[in-house]
C-alpha positions as CSV (number, residue, x, y, z in Angstrom):
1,X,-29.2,-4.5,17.6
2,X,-27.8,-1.4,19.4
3,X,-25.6,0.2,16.1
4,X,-24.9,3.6,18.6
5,X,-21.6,4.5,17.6
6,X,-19.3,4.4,20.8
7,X,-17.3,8.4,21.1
8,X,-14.7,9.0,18.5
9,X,-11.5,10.2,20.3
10,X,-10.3,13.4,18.8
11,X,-6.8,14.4,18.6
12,X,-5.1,17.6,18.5
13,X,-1.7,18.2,16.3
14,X,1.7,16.1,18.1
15,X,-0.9,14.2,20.4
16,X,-0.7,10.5,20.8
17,X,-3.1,7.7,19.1
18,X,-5.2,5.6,20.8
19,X,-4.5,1.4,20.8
20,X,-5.7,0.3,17.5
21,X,-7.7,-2.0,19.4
22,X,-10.3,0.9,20.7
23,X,-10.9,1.2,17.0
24,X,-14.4,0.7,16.4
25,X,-16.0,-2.8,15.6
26,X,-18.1,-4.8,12.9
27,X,-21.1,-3.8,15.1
28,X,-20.9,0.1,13.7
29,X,-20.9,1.6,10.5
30,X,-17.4,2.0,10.1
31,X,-15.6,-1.1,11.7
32,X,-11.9,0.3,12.2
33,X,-12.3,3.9,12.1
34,X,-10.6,5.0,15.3
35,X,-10.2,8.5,15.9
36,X,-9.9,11.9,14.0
37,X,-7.9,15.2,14.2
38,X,-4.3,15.5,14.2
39,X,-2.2,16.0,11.9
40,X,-0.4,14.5,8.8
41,X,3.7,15.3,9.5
42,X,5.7,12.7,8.5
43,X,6.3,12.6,12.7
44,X,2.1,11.2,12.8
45,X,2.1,9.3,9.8
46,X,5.3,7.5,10.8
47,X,3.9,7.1,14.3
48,X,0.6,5.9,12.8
49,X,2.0,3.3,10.3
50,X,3.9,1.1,12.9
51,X,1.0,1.3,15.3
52,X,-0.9,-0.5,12.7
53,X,-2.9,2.7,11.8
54,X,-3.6,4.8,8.6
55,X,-5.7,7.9,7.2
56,X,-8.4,7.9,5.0
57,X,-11.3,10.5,4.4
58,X,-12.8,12.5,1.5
59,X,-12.8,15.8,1.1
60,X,-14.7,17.8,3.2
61,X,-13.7,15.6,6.2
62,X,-11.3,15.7,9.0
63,X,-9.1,13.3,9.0
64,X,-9.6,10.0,10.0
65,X,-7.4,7.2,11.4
66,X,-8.2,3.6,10.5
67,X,-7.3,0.5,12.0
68,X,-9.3,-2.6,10.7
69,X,-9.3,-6.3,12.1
70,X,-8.5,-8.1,10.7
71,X,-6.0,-6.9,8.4
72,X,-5.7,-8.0,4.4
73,X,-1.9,-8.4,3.7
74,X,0.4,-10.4,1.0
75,X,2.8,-12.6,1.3
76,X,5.3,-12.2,-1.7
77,X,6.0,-16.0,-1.7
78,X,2.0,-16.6,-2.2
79,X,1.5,-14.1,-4.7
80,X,-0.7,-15.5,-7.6
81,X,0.7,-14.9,-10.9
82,X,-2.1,-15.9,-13.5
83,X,-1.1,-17.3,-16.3
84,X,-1.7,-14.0,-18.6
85,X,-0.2,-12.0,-16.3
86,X,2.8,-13.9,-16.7
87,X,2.8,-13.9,-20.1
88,X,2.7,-10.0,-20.6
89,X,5.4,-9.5,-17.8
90,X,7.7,-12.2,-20.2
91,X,6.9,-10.2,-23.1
92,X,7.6,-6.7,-20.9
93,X,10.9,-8.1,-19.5
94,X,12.3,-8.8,-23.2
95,X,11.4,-5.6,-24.7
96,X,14.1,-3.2,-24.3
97,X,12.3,-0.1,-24.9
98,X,9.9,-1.2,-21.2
99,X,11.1,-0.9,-17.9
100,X,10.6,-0.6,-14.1
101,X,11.6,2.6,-12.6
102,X,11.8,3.2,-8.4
103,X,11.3,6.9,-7.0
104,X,12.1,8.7,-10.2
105,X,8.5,10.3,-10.4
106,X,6.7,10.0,-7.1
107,X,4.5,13.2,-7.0
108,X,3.7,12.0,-11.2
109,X,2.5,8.4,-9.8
110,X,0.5,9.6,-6.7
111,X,-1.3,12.3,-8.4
112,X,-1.8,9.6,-11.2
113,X,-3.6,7.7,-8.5
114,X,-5.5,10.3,-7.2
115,X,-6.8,10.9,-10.4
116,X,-8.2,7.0,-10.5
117,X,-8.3,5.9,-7.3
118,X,-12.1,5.8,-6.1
119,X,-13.7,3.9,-2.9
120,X,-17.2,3.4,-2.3
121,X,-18.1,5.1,-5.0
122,X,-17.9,8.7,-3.2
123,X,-14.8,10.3,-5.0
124,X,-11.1,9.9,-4.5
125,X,-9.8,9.6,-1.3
126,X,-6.4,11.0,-2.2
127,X,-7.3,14.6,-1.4
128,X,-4.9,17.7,-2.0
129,X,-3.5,17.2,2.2
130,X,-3.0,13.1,1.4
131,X,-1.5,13.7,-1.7
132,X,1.4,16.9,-0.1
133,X,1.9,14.5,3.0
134,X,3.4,11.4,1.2
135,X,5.6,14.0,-1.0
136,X,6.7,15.1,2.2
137,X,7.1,11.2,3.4
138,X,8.7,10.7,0.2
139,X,11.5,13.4,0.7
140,X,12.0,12.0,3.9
141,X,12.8,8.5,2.7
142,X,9.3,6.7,4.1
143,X,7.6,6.5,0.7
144,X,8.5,5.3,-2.6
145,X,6.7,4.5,-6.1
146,X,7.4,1.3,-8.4
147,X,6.7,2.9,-12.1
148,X,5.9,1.2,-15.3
149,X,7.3,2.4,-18.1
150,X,7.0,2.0,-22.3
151,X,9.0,3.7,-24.4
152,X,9.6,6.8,-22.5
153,X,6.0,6.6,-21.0
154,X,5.1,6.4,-17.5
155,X,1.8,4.2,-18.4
156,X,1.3,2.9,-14.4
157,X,2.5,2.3,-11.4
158,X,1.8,2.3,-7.3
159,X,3.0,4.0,-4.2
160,X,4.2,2.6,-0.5
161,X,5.3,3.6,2.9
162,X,8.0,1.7,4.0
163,X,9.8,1.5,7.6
164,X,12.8,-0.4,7.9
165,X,11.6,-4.0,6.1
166,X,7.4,-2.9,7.1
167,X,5.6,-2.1,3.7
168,X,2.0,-0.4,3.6
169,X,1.2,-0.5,0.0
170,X,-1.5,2.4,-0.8
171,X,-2.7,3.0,-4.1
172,X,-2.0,2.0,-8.3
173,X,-3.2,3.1,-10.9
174,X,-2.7,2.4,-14.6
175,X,-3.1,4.1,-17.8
176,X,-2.5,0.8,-20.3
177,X,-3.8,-2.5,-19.6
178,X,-1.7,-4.4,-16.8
179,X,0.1,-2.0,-15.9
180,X,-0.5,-1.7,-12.6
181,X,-0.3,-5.6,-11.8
182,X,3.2,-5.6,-13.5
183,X,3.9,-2.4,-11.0
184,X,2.9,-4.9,-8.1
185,X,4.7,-7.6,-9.7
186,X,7.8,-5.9,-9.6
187,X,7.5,-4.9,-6.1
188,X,6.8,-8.6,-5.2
189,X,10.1,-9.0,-6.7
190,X,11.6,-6.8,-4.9
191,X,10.4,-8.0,-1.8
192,X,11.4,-11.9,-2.2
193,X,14.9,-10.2,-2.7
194,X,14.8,-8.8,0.4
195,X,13.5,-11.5,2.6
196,X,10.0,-9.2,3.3
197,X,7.4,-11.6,3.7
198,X,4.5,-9.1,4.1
199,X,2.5,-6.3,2.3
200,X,0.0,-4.5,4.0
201,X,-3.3,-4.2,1.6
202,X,-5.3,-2.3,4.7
203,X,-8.5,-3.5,3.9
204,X,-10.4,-7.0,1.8
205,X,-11.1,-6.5,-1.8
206,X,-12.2,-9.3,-4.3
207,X,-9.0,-7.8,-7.1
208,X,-6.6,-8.5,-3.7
209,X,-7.8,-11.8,-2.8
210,X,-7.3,-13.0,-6.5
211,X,-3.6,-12.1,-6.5
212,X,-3.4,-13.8,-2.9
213,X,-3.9,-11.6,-0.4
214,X,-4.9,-12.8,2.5
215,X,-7.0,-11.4,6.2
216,X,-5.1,-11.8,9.5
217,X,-6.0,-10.8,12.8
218,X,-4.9,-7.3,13.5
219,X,-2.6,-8.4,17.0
220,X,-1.0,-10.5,14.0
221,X,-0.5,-7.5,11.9
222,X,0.9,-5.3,14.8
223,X,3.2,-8.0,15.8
224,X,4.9,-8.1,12.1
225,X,5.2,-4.2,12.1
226,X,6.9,-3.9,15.3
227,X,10.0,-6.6,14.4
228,X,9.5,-5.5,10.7
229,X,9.9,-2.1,11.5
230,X,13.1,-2.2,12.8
231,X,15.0,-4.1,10.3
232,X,17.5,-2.7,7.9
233,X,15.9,-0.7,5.3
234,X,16.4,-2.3,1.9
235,X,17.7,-0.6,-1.3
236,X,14.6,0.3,-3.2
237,X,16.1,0.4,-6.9
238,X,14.8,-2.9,-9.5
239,X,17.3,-5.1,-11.2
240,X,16.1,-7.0,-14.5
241,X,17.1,-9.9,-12.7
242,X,14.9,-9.9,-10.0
243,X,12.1,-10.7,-12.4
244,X,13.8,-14.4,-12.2
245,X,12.7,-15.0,-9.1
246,X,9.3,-14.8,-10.1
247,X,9.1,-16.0,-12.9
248,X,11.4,-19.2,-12.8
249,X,9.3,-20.5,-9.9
250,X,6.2,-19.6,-10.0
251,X,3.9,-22.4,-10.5
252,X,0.9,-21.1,-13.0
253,X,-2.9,-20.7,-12.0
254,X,-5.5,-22.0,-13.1
């Protein structure tokens, strides 16, 4: 088989992506990578995020634009609340000392994540220039972080970009056990409030799939951004009382 990587489009600062469907296929190395160069403004990250599109590198690397196919997402209605899970977010919900925060330490959570976050086993991939561009998303309203917290403590917690009702969940990370999942959790809560019915996960991983994630064709995935992308945007803040709508109907897994 012919593996010769076709040429990697290179893009200079303000300049437009490519189609996400030029990104590179299953036949190379790196299925989805799609071009490198630009820039990370909130203008190109913005840009990048409703065309289905997203950066990751390491350091030492240019940046690189991703577009996989297809696309692992989750649906809040399908998300798979095992039946420990359940338990500790009960026993979290009732202890008034434990509570979900929205936005009130973003840079604390994402450099929290960049401490822990690791793919392939080659380092973090939440360099320095990832890590000041979603505090600049952040100040400009496109990225948010669901926090965990124990008496006082910020023990876990993720980070998104949302556009209007389109939400591109990037990285948790936890410093007690669960914390992260009762992070996601929360955000799942969040989402069945607002009528969002999707959550971009970028790429398949076996910890994903088990909370319900799911692969769909990337034409899918674009399809969802464009409408979902132009919706109101919803109030980011957590109520107690969206837990209910978790917890009152979710049938348990086995």
């Amino acid at each position: 088989m012919n593996t010769a990587h076709p040429v990697l489009p290179w893009l200079e600062p303000g300049e437009a992506f490519p189609r996400a469907h030029h990104a590179w296929g299953i036949e190379t190395d790196a299925p989805g990578l799609l071009c490198a160069g630009g820039d990370l403004s909130v203008s190109a990250l913005a840009h990048a995020y409703q065309a289905g599109i997203f950066p990751w590198f390491s350091a030492g690397q240019p940046v690189l634009w991703w577009s996989p196919d297809p696309r692992m997402v989750l649906n809040p209605a399908e998300f798979r609340l095992h039946p420990s899970l359940k338990k500790r977010i009960r026993q979290f919900a009732r202890a008034p000392q434990h509570d979900i925060r929205v936005d009130s330490a973003f840079e604390r959570v994402i450099n929290a994540c960049a401490e822990n976050s690791r793919r392939d086993q080659s380092g973090t991939w939440i360099v320095p220039a990832m890590v000041q561009a979603y505090v600049r998303m952040h100040q400009a309203g496109l990225a948010h972080s669901v926090e965990t917290w124990v008496e006082g403590q910020l023990v876990g917690g993720l980070y998104f970009v949302a556009i209007g009702r389109a939400v591109f969940g990037e990285s948790m990370f936890h410093h007690t056990t669960d914390a992260s999942k009762i992070a996601l959790a929360a955000l799942v809560c969040i989402c069945r409030h607002w009528g969002i019915n999707l959550i971009d996960c970028q790429q398949n991983t076996r910890h994903l799939t088990s909370l319900g994630a799911v692969d769909i064709p990337r034409t899918l995935f674009i399809d969802h951004v464009a409408t979902a992308a132009t919706q109101p945007d919803p109030v980011w803040t957590f109520s107690p009382l969206y837990w209910n709508c978790l917890l009152a109907t979710q049938p348990a897994i086995t």
